[in-house]
C-alpha positions as CSV (number, residue, x, y, z in Angstrom):
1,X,19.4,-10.4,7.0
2,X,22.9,-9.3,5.9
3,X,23.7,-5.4,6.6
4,X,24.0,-5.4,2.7
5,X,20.4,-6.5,2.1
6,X,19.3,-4.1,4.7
7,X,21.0,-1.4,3.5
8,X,19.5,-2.4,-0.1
9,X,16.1,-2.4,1.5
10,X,16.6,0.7,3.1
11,X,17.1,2.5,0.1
12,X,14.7,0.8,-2.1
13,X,11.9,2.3,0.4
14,X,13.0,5.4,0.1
15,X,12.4,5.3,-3.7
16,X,9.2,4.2,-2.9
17,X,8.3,7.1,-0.9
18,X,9.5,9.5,-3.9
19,X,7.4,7.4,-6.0
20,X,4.3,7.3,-3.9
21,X,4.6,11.2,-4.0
22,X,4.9,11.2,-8.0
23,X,2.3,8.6,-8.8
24,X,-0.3,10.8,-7.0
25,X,0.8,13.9,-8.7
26,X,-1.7,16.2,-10.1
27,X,-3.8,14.0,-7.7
28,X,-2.1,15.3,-4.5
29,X,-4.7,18.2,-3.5
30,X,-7.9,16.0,-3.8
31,X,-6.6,14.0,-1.6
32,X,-4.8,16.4,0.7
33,X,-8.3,18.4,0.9
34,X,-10.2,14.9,1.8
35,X,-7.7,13.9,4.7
36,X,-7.2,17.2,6.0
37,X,-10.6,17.3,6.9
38,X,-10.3,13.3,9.0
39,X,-8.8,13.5,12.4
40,X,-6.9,9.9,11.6
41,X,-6.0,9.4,8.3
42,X,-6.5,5.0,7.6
43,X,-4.3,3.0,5.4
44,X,-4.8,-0.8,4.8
45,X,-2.0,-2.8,3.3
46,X,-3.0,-6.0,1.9
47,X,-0.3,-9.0,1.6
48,X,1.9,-6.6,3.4
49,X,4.5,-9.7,4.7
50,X,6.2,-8.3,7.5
51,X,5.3,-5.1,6.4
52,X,9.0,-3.4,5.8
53,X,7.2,-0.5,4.0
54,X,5.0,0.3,6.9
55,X,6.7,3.6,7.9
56,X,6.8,4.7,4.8
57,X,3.0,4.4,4.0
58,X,1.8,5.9,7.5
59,X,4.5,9.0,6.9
60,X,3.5,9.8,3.4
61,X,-0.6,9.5,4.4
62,X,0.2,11.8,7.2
63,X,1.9,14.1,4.6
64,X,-1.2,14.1,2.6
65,X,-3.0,15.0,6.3
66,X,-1.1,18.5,5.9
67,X,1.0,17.2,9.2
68,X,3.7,15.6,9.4
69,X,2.7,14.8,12.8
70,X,-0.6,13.7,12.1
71,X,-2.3,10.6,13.3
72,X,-2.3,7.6,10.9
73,X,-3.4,4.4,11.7
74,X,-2.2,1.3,9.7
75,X,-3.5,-2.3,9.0
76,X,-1.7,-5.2,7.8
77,X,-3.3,-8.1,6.1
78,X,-1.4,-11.5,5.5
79,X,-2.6,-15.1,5.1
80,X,1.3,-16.4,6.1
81,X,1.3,-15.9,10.0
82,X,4.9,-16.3,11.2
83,X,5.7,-12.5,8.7
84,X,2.3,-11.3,10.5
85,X,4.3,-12.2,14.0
86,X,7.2,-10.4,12.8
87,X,5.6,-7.3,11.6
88,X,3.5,-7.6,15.2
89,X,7.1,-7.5,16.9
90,X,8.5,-5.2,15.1
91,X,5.9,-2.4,15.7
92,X,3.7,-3.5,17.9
93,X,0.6,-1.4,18.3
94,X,2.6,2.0,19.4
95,X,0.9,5.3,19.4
96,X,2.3,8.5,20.1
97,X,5.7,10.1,19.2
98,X,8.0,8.0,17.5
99,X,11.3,9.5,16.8
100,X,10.2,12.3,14.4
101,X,7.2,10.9,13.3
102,X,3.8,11.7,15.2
103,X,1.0,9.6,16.4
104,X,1.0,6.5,14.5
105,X,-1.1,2.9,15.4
106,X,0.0,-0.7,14.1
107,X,-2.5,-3.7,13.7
108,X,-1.4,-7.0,12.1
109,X,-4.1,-9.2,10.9
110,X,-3.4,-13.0,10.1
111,X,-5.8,-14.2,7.2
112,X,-6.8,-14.6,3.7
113,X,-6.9,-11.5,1.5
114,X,-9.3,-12.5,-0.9
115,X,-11.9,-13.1,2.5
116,X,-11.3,-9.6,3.3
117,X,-14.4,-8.5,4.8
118,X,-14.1,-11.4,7.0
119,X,-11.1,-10.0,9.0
120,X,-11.4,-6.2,8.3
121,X,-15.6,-5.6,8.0
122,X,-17.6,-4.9,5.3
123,X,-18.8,-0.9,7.0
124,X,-14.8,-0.4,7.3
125,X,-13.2,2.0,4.8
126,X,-9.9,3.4,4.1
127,X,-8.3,6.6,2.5
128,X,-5.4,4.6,1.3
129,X,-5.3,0.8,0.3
130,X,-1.7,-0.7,-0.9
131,X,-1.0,-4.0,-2.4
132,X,2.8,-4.5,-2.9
133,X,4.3,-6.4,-5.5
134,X,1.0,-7.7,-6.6
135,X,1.5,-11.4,-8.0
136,X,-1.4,-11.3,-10.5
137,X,-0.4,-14.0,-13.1
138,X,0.1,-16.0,-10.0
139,X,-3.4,-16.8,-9.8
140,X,-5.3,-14.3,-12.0
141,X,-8.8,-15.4,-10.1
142,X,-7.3,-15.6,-6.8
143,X,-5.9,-11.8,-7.6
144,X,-9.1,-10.5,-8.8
145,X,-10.9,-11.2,-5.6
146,X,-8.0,-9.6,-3.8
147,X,-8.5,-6.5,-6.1
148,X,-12.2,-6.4,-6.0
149,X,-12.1,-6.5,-2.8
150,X,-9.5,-3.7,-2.2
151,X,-11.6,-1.7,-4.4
152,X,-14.6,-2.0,-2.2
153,X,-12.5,-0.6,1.1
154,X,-11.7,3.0,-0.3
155,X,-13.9,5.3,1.6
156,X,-15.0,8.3,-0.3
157,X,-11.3,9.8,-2.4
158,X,-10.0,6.9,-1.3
159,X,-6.6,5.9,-3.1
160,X,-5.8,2.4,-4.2
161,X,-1.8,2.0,-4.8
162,X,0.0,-1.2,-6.5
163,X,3.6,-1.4,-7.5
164,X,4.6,-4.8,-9.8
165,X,8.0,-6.6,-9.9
166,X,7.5,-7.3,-13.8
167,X,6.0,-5.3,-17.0
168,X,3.7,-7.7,-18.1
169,X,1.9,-8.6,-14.7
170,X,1.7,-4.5,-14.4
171,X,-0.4,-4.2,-17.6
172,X,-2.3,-7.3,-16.5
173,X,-2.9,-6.1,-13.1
174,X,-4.1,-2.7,-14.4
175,X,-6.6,-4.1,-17.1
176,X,-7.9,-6.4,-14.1
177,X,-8.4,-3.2,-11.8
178,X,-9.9,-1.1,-14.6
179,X,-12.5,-3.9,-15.1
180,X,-13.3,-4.7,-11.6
181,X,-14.7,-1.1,-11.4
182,X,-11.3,0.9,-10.5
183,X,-10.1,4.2,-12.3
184,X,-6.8,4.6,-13.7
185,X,-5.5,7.9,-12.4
186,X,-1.5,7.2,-12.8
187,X,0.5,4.8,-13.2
188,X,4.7,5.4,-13.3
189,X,7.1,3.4,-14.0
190,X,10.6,3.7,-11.5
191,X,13.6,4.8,-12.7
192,X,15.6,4.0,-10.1
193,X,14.3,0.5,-9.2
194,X,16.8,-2.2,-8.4
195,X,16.9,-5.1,-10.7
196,X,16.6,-9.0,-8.9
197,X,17.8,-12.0,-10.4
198,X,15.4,-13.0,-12.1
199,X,15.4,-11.2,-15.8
200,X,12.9,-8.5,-15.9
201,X,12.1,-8.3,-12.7
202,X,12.9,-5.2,-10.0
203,X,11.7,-3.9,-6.8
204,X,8.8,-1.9,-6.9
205,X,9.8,-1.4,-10.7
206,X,6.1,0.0,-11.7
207,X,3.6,2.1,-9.2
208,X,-0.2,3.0,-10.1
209,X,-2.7,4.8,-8.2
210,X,-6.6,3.9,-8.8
211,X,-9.8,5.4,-7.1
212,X,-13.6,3.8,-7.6
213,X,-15.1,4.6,-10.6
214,X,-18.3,5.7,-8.9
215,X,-17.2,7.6,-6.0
């Protein structure tokens, strides 16, 4: 990867941390009074690739924790194994101290997303699930397994995040959520996202936060 396209990268995940923290908004003490209350705050991130946001996701549930330092444990999902193997090297499985973050735990999962409860387990729940850049028009029924799925992991005030590369699949996706049982709490779109070259599309350009409608 070129130092330009890391320095890119680097920068587009810190916008996604800002947005993470403005899509959950008036949100933010539910779910700081549910996780302050767990001794390990869980996040699952499904399709996560190599999982370049990882650090971002386990610091801003640990925020939520009410400690920075707090433990988080995170779990990647991804049917394409050689980004799984990266994402494995690249973080391992470390707890304790890392740099200024606290305890954090990494677990990379090869497999198919919309078989979830075969690699994760149906009596496993999160407080956050994440799907980035969800590719929905891509296979609407393949996505809405995926999604049903996801839905089905938040543990009680659980938090299911997306962010979308393009307007339309973000209206799509939402509609798809909404009937698949999930609750639109927020969705924002990202004024600072970086446009790709393909028209209309942009990194992390849209972010939306869901919980179960009967939880």
């Amino acid at each position: 990867m070129s130092e330009t396209l890391q320095t890119a990268n680097a920068r587009d995940l810190e916008r996604l941390h800002r947005m993470l923290r403005q899509v959950a908004g008036d949100d933010l003490g539910t779910l700081r009074r549910h996780l302050a209350a767990r001794d390990e705050a869980r996040v699952l991130d499904i399709a996560c690739g190599e999982c370049h946001e990882a650090e971002v996701l386990t610091d801003f549930a640990a925020e939520l924790t009410g400690d920075p330092d707090g433990a988080v444990q995170l779990t990647g999902l991804d049917v394409r194994a050689r980004e799984i193997a990266n994402a494995r090297k690249r973080f391992g499985r470390r707890r304790g101290p890392d740099n200024q973050r606290g305890k954090r735990e990494f677990e990379f999962l090869s497999g198919d997303a919309t078989k979830l409860k075969e690699h994760v387990g149906s009596d496993e729940d999160f407080d956050l699930v994440f799907l980035r850049h969800q590719n929905y028009w891509n296979g609407d029924s393949t996505w809405e397994k995926i999604f049903d799925q996801a839905l089905e992991r938040l543990g009680s005030d659980g938090r299911l995040i997306i962010t979308s590369y393009f307007d339309k699949e973000h209206r799509l996706a939402l509609e798809a959520l909404q009937r698949l049982g999930g609750e639109l709490l927020r969705t924002e779109s990202n004024p600072e996202t970086r446009a790709l070259l393909t028209p209309g599309k942009s990194v992390d350009r849209h972010v939306a936060i869901f919980r179960r409608k009967d939880a």
